[in-house]
N, C-alpha and C positions, 0 to 999 in steps of 0.2 A: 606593682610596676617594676617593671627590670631595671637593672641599676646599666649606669652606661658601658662596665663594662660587655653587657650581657644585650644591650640593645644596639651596640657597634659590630655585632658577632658577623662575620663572611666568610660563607661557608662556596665552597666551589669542587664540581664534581664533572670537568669535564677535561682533562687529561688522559682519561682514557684513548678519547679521539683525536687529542693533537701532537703532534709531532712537535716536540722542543728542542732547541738548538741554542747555541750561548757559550759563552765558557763560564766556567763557575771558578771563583779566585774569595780569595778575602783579602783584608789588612786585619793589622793587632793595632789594635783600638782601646786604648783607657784599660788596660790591664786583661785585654780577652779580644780572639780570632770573631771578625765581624762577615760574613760571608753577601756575595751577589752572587748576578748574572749577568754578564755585558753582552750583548749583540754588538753586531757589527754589520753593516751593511754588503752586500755579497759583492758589492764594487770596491771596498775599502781596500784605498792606497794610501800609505804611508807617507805621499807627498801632498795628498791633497788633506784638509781642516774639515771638522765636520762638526756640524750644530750636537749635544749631549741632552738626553732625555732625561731626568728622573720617574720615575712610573713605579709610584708606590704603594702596595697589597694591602689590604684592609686588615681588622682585626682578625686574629686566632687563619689569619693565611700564611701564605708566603709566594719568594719572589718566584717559584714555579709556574704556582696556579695564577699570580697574578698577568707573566708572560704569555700564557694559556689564553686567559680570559679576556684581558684586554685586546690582543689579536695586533701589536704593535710593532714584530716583527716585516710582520709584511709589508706595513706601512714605510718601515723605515730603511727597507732592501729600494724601493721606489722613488723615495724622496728623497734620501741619501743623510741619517743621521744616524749616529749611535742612540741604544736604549739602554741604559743597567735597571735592573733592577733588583734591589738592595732588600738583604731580610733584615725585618725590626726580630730584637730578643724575645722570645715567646710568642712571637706573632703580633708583639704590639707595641707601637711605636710612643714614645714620651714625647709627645707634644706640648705637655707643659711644661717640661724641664729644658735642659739642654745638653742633654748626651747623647739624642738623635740630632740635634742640630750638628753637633762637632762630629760624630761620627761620618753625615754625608758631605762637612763641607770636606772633611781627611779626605773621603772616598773620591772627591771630584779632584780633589787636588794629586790623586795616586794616579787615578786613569790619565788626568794629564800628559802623565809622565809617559804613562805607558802606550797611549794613542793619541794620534794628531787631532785633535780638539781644539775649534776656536772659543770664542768668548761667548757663541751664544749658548746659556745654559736656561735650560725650562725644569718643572718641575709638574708632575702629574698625578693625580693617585685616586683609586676608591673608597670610601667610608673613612674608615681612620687615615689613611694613607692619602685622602683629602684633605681633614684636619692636618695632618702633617704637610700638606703645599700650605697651606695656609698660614702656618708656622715657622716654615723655613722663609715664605717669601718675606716675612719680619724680620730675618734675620742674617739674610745673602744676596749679594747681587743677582737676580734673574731677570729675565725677556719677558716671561709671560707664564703664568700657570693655568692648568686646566684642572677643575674638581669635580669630582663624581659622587654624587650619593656620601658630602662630608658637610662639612659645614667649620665656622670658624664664631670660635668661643667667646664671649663677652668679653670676659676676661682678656685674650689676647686682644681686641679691639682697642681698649681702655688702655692697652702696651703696647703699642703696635705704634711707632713713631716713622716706620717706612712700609712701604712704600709708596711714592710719591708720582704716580703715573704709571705704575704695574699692571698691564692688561692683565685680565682675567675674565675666564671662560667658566662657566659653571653649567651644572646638569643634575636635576634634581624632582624626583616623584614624589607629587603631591601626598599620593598615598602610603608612603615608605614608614614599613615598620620599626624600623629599626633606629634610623635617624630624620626623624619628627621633621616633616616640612613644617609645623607650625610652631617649632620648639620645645625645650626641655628646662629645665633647673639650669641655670649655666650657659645655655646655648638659645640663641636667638632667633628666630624666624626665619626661616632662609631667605626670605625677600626684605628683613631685616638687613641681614649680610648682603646681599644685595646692594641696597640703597646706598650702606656705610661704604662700598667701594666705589658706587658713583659721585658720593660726598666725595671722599677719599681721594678720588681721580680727576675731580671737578667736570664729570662727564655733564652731558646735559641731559637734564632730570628727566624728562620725557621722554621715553623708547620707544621705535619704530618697533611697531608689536607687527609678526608677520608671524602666519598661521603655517604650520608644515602640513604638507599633503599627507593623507593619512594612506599611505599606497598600502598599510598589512594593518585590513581591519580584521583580523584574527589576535591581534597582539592585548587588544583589552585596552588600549591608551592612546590617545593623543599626543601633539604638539606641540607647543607655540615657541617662537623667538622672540626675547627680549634684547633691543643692540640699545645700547647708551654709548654715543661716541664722543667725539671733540672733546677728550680729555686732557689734560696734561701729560706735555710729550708725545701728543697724538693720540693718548691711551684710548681705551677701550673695554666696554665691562658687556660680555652678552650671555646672557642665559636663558637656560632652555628649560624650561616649566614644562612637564609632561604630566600629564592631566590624566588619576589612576595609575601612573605607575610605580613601581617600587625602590626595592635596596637593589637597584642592577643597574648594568652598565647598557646605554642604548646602541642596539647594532652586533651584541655580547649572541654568539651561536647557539647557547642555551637557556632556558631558564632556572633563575634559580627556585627557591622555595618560600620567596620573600618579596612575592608580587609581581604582577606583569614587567616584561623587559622589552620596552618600545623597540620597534624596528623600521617604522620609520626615518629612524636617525641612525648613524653610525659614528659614534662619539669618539672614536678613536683617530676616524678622518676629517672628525670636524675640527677638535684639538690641536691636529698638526697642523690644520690648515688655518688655523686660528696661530699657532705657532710663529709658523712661516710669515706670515701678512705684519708680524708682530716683531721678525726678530729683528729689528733694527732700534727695536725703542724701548728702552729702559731707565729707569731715573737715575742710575750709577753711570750713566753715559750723557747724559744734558749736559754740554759744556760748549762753550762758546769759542775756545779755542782750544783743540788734543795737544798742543806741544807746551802747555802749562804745565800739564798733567808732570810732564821729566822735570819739571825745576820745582816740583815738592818732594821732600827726600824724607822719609820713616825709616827710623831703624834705633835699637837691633829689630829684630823680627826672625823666630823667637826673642821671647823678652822676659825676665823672671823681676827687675827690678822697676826698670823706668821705659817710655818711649819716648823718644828725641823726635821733632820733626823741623823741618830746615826749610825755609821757602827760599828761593833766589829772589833780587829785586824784581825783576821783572813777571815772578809768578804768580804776583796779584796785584791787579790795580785795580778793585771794587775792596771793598770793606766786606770781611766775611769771616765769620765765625766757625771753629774747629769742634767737632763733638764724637763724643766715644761711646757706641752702644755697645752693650752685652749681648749675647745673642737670641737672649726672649725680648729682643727689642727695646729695652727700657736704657735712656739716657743716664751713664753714669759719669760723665766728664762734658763741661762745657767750659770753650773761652772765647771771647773777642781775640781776634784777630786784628790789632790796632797798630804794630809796627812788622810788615814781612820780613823783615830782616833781623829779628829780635828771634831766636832760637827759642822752642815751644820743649817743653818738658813736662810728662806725667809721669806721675809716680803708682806703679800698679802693681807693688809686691803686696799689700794688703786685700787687691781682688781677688776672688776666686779662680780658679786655673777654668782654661775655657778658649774659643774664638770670640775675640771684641769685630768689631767694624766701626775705625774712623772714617770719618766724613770731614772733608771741608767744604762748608756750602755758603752760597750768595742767597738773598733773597730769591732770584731766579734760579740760579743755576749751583749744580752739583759739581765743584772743581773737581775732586779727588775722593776717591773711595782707597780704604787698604782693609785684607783682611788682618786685624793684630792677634797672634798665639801671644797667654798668657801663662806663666807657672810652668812651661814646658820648654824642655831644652830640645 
């Protein structure tokens, strides 16, 4: 049996035929130049805010061929979004660790700067670069992620303390050599992962199974939609079960060498449009009032010793509890929240250097989200 490095392998060979456009930039990241791609939509005005993609390459790729293959530019000249996409180090992204996490939250927080971006952020990818949406959404505010041909680790499941109403769109061949619809050592069924985000979502358990027209029987594969809705925060979990297909992307111009690539779907338009429908609901956004949100104060931010955070009287009148993830999701700071006007103090020179994410949350509602730099000036 192949070991996972060697069963996540995506191999892509159709650059020859496409024309690629982008500008290609980096940051310096953790001691070493970290490279993308950013598109830009051929309308893009500096006055107007625009929704930000993540669309991330599989194993032994990169952010080229994945721009190539996913075909996401042209989506996003029409519908009006940026796309980066970001190369992992040797083609392969750490999604157990968190040096890809810190590296794309840097990367969203530079393009920020450098382009008019609002708040909605998504994150998307093939094979590993799936694994990896699935990884980040544990560990950053997003809208909604789309995954192709990835799957999401036991492991993270068992760590995974957000997201809490995170739409998610998935796509995945029953027959895929690569990354096992029925699982592996470590990795779960993918209607395993499945289920855990309509638990996760409190969708309702029963999904309106709707059959796709198989309009290219030359493709070797079928359809079907799975929609799980009335989740929390409106959520929503829908996937699409392609019955004989492979390690590919549905709607993808070529085939790869790693199973039939449905064409009856175009996964790239369903994603966005899954996006779009999407981008107003997030669990870092559930709040009952926005103008709370200014009377919670964190700082410093950077922080090498302590984080301070300050509520005003009037920025809580529910009972609610303050908590600090690390960025593989795992709770490493919790308090009651029993007097708002009592100054809150953590002490984090003993953590690890890294992005934390505080939360202050009600039983219902998510007051405040921050992201905290730690060890880093």
């Amino acid at each position: 049996m192949k070991t996972l490095k060697f069963t996540l392998l995506f191999l892509v060979a159709i650059l020859n035929c496409t024309a690629l456009f982008g500008q290609k930039d980096s940051i310096f990241e953790q001691g070493e130049y970290r490279n993308y791609i950013v598109y830009l939509p051929k309308s893009y005005k500096s006055s107007t805010r625009y929704p930000l993609v993540l669309n991330l390459h599989g194993l032994n790729s990169n952010a080229a061929q994945q721009q190539a293959y996913s075909q996401f530019d042209k989506i996003a000249d029409t519908a009006n979004f940026i796309v980066v996409y970001p190369n992992a180090i040797g083609g392969s992204w750490s999604f157990t660790g968190d040096k890809d996490v810190n590296f794309l939250t840097h990367l969203v927080d530079s393009l920020k700067k450098d382009f008019s971006i609002n708040n909605s952020l998504f994150a998307t990818g093939m094979s590993m670069g799936g694994f990896m949406s699935y990884r980040l959404a544990c560990a950053v505010p997003l809208k909604a992620i789309g995954v192709v041909s990835g799957n999401m680790s036991t492991n993270l499941q068992n760590n995974c303390p957000l997201p809490n109403g995170l739409p998610v769109i998935h796509f995945h061949g029953t027959t895929d050599p690569l990354v096992n619809y029925n699982g592996t050592i470590g990795i779960p069924p993918v209607e395993t992962t499945i289920k855990w985000w309509v638990d996760r979502n409190k969708c309702t358990k029963t999904p309106i199974i709707t059959p796709i027209p198989n309009s290219n029987a030359n493709d070797g594969s079928t359809a079907e939609q799975y929609a799980y809705g009335n989740g929390t925060n409106k959520s929503e979990v829908i996937f699409y079960k392609i019955t004989n297909g492979g390690h590919t992307w549905p709607g993808a111009p070529t085939n790869l060498p790693f199973g039939n690539t449905n064409q009856d779907l175009n996964a790239s338009q369903l994603i966005w449009a899954f996006f779009k429908r999407n981008s107003s609901s997030s669990v870092t956004t559930a709040v009952a009032d926005p103008k709370k949100i200014e009377r919670i104060k964190v700082f410093p931010n950077p922080t090498q010793e302590q984080i301070n955070v300050r509520i005003s009287e009037r920025g809580m009148d529910v009972a609610a509890e303050l908590f600090l993830y690390n960025s593989y999701g795992q709770m490493v700071f919790k308090q009651a929240i029993e007097n708002p006007n009592a100054p809150i103090s953590i002490q984090v020179s003993a953590f690890p250097k890294g992005v934390y994410l505080l939360c202050v949350k009600t039983e219902q509602h998510q007051l405040y989200h921050q992201k905290i730099v730690v060890g880093l000036k």
